[in-house]
MMTF fields as JSON, N, C-alpha, C and O atoms, coordinates in Angstrom:
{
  "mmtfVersion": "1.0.0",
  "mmtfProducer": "UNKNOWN",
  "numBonds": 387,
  "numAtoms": 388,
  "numGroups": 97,
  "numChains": 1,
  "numModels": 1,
  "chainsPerModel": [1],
  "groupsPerChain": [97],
  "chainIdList": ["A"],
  "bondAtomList": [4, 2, 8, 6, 12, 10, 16, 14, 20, 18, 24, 22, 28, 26, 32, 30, 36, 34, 40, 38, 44, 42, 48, 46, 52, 50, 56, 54, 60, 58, 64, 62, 68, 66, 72, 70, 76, 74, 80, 78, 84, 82, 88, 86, 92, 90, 96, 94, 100, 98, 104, 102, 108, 106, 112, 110, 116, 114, 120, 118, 124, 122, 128, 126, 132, 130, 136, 134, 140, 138, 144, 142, 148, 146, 152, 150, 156, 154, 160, 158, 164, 162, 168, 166, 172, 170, 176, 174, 180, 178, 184, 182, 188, 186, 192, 190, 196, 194, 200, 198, 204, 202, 208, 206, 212, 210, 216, 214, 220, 218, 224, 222, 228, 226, 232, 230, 236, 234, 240, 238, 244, 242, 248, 246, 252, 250, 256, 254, 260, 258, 264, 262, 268, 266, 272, 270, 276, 274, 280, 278, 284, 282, 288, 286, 292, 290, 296, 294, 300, 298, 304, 302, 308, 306, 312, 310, 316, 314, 320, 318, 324, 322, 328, 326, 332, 330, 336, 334, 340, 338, 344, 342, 348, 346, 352, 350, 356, 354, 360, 358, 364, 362, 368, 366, 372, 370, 376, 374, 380, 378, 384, 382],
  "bondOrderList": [1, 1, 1, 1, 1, 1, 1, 1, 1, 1, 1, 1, 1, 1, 1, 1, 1, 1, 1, 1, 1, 1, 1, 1, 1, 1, 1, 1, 1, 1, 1, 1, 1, 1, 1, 1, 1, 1, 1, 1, 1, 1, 1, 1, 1, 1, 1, 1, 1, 1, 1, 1, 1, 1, 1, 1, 1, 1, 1, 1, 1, 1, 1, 1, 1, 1, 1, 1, 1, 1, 1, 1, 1, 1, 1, 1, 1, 1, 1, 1, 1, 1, 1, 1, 1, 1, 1, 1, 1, 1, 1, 1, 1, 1, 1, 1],
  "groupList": [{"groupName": "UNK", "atomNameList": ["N", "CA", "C", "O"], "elementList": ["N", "C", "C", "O"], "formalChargeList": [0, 0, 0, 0], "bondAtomList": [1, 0, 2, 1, 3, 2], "bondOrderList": [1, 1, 2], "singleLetterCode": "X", "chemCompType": "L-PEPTIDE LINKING"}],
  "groupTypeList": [0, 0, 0, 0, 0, 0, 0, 0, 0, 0, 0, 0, 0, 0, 0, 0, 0, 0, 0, 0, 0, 0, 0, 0, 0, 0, 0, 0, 0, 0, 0, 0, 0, 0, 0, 0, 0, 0, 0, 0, 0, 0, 0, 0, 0, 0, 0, 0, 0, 0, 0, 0, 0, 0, 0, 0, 0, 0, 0, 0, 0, 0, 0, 0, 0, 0, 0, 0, 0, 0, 0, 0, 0, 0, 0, 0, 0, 0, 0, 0, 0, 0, 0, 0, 0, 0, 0, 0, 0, 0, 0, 0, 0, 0, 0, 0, 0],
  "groupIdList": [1, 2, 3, 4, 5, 6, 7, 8, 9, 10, 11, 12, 13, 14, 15, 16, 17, 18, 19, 20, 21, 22, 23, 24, 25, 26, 27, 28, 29, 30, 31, 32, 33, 34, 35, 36, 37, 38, 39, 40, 41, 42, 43, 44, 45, 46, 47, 48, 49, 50, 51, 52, 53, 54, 55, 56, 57, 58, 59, 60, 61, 62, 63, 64, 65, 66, 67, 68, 69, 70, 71, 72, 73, 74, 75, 76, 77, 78, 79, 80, 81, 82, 83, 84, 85, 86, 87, 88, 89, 90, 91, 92, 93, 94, 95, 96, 97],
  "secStructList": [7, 6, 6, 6, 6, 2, 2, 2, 2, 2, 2, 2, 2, 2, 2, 2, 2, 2, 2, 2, 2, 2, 2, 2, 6, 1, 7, 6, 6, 2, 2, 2, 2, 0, 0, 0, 0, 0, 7, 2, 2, 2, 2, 2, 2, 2, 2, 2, 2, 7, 7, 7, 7, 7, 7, 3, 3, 3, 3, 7, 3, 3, 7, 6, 6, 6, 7, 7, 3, 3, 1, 1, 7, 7, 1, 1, 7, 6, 6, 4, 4, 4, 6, 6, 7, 7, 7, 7, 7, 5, 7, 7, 3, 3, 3, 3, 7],
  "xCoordList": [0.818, 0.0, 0.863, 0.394, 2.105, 2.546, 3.319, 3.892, 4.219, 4.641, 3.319, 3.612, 2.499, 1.342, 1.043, 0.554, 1.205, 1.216, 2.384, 2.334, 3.298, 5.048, 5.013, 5.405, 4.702, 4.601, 3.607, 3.884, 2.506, 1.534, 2.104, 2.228, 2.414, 3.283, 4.251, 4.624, 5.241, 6.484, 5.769, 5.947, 5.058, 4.781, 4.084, 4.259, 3.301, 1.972, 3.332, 3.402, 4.653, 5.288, 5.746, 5.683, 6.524, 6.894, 5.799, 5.696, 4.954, 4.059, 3.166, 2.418, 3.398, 3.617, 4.506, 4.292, 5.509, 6.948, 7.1, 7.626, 6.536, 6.504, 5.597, 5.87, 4.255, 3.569, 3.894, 3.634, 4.186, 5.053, 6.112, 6.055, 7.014, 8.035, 7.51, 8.075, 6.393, 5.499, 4.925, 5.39, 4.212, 3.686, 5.223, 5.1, 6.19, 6.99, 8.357, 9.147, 7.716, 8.419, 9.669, 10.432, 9.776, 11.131, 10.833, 9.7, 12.061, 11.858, 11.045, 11.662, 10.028, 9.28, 9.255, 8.236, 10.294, 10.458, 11.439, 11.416, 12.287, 13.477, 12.805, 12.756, 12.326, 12.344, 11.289, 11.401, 10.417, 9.538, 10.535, 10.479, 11.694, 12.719, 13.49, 13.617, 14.002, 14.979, 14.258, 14.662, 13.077, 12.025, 11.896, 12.211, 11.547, 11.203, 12.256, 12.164, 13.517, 14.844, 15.638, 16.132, 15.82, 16.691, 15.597, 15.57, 14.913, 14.336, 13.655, 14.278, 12.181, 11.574, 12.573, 12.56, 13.309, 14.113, 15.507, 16.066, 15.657, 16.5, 15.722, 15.972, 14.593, 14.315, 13.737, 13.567, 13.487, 13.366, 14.35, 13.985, 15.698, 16.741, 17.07, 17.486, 16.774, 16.689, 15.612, 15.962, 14.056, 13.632, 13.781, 13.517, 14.485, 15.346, 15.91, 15.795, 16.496, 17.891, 17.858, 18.759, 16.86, 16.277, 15.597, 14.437, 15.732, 14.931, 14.198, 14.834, 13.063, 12.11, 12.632, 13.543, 12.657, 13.041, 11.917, 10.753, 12.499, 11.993, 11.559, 12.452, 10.341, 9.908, 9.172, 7.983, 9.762, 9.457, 8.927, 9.726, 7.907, 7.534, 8.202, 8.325, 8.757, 9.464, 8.902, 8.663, 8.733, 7.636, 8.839, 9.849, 9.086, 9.644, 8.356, 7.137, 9.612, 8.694, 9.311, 10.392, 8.061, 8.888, 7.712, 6.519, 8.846, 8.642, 7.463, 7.802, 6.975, 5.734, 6.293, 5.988, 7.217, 7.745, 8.554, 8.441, 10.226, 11.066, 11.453, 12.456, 10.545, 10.605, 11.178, 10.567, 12.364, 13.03, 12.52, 11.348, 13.304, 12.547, 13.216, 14.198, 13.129, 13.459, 13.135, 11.952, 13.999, 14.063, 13.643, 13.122, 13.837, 13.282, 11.983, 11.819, 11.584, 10.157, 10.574, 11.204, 10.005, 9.886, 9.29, 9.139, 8.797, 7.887, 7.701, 6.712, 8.739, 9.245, 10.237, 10.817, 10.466, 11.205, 12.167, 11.911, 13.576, 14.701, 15.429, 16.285, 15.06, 16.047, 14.987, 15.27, 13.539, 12.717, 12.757, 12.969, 12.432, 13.076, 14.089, 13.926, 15.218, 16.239, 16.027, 16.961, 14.605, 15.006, 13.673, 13.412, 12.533, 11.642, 10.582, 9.731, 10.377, 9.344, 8.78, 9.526, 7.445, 7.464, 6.124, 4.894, 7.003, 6.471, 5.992, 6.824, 5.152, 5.073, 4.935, 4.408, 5.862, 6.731, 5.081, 4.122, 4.927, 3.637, 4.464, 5.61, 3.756, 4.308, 4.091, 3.118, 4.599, 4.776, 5.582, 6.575, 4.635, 5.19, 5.97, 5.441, 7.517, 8.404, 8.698, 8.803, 8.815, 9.116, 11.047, 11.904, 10.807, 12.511, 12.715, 11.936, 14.013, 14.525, 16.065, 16.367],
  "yCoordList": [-1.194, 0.0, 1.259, 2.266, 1.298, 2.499, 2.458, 3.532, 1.489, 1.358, 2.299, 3.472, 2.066, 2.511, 3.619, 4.154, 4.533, 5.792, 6.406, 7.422, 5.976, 6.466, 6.442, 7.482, 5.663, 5.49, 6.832, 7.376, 7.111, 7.669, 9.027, 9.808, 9.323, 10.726, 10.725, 11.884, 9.765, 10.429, 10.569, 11.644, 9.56, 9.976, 11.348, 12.22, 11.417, 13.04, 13.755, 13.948, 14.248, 15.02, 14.924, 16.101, 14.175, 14.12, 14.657, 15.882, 13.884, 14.804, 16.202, 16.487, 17.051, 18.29, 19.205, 19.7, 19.055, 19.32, 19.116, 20.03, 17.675, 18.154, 19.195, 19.761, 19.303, 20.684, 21.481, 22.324, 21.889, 23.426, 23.901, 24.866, 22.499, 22.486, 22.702, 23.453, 22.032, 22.29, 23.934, 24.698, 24.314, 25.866, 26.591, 27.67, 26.371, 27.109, 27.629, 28.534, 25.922, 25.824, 25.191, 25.386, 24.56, 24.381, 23.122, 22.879, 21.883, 20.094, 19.298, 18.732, 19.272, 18.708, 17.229, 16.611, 16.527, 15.307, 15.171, 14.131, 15.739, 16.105, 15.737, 14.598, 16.887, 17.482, 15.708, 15.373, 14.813, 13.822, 12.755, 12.107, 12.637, 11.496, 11.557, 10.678, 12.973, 12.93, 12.748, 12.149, 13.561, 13.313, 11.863, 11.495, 11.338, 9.614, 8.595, 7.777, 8.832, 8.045, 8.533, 7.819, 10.105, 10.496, 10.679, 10.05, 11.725, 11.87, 13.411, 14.393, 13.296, 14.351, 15.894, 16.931, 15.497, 17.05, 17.169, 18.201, 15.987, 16.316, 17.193, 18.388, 16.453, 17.323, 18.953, 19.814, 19.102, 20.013, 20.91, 21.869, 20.76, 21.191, 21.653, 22.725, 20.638, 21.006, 22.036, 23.039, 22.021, 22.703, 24.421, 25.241, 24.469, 25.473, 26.33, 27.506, 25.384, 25.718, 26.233, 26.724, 26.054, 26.261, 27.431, 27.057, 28.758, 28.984, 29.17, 28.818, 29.648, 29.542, 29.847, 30.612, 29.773, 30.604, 31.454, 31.254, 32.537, 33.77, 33.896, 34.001, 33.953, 34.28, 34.778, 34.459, 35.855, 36.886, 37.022, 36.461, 37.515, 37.606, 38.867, 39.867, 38.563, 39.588, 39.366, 38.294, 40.579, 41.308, 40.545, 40.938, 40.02, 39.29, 39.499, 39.593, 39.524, 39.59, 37.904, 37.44, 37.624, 36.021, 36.203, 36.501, 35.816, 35.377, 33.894, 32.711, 34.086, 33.212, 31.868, 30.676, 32.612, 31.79, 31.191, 30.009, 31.764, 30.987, 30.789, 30.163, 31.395, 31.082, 31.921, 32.11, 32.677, 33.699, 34.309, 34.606, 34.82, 35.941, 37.005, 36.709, 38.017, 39.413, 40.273, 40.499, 40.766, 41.755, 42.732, 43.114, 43.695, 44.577, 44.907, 44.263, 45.574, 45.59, 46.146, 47.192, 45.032, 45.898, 45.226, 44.009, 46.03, 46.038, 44.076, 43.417, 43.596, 42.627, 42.134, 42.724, 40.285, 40.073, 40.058, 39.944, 40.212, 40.901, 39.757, 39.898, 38.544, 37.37, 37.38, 37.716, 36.899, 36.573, 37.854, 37.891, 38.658, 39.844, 39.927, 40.61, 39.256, 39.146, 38.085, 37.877, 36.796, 35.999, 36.569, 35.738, 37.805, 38.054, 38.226, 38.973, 37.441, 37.322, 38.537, 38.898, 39.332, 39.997, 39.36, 39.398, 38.907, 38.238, 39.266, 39.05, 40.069, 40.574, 39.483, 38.379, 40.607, 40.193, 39.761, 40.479, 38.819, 38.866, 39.045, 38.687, 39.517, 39.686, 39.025, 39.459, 38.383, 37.148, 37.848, 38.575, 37.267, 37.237, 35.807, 34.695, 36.151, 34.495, 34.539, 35.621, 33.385, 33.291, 33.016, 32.302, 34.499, 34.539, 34.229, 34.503, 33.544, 33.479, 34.679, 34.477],
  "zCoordList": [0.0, 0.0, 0.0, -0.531, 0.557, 0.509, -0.014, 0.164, -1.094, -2.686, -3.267, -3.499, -3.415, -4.471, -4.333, -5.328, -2.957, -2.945, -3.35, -4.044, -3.045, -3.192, -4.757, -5.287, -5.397, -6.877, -7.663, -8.732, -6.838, -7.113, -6.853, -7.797, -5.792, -6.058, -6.405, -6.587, -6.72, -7.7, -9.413, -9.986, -10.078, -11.214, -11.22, -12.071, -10.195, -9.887, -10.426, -11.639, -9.417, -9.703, -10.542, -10.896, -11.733, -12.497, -13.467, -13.527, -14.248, -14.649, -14.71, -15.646, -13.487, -12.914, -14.195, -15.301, -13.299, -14.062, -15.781, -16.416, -16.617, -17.647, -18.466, -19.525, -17.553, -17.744, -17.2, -18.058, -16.624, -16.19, -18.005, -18.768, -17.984, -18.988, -20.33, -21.124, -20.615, -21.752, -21.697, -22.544, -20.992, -20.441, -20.623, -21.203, -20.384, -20.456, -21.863, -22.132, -22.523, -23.715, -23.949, -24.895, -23.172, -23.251, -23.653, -24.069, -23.571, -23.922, -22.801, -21.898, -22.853, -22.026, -22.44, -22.133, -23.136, -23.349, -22.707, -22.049, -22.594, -21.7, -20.205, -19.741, -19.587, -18.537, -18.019, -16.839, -18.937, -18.534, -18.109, -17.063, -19.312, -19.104, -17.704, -16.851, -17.74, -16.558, -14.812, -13.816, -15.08, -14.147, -13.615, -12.483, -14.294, -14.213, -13.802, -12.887, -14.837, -14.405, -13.389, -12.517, -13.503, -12.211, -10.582, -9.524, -11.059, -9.688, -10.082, -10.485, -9.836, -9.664, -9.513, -10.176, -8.443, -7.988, -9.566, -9.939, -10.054, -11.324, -12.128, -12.286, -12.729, -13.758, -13.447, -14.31, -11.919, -11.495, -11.912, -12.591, -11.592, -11.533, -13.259, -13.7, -13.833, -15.497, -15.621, -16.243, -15.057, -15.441, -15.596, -16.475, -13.916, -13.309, -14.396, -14.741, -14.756, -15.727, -17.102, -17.781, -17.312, -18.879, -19.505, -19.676, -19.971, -20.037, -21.607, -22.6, -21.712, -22.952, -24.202, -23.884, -25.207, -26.55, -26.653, -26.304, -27.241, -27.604, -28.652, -29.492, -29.141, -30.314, -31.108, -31.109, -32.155, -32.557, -33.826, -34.576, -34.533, -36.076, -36.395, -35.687, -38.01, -38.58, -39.922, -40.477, -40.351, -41.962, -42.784, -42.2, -43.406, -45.352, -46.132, -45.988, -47.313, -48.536, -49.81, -50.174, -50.002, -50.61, -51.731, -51.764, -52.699, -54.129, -54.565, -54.561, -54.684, -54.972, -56.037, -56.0, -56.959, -58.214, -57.993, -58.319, -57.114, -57.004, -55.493, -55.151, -54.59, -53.287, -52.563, -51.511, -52.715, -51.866, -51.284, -51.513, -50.127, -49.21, -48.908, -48.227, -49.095, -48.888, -47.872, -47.617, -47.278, -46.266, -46.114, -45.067, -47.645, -47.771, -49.189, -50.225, -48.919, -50.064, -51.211, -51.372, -52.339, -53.337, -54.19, -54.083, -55.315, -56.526, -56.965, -56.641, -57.624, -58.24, -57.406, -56.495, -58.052, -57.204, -58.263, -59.462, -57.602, -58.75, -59.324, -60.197, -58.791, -59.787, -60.99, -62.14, -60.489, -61.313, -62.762, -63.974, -61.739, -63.21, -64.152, -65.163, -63.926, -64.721, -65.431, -66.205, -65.534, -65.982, -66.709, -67.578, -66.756, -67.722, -67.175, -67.66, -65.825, -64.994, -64.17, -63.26, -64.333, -63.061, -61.88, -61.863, -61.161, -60.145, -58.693, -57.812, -58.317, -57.205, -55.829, -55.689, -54.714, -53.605, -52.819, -53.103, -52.058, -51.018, -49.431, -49.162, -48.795, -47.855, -46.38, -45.763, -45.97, -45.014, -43.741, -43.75, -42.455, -41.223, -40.84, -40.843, -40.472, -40.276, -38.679, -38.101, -38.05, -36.954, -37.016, -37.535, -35.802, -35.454, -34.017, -33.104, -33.918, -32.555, -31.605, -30.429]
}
């Protein structure tokens, strides 16, 4: 009986911790493994340790025809133009870190 509780709260915590890790972004495959094999207070300690990536949308402009993406705006995209094509730029939000 008190195997089955001891069991019952180390997985509780462990599973805790990989939602926190998930909510927080980080490897919550990580933070489940080390949890489980080392010890609740490990992956704690990873979770500690980690923090989120940052991430930011930034305005490009990408070529519909040959795919490129451009930094800055303009009319046509300038390979496609040299090869005859005028292809207008669409303009796309990209995820940056």
């Amino acid at each position: 009986m008190d195997l089955i509780i001891f069991l019952s709260v180390y997985l509780m915590a462990c599973l805790v911790l990989t939602f926190l890790s998930y909510r927080k972004k980080i490897n919550w495959w990580l933070t489940l493994i080390i949890s489980i094999l080392v010890t609740p207070v490990g992956g704690f300690i990873y979770y500690q340790s980690n923090n989120p990536i940052k991430v930011y949308k930034e305005a490009r402009y990408k070529c519909r025809r040959c795919g490129f993406y451009f930094t800055e705006e303009s009319t046509f995209c300038p390979y496609c133009e040299q090869d005859g094509h005028k292809i207008p730029l669409k303009k796309v939000y990209v995820d940056m870190t």
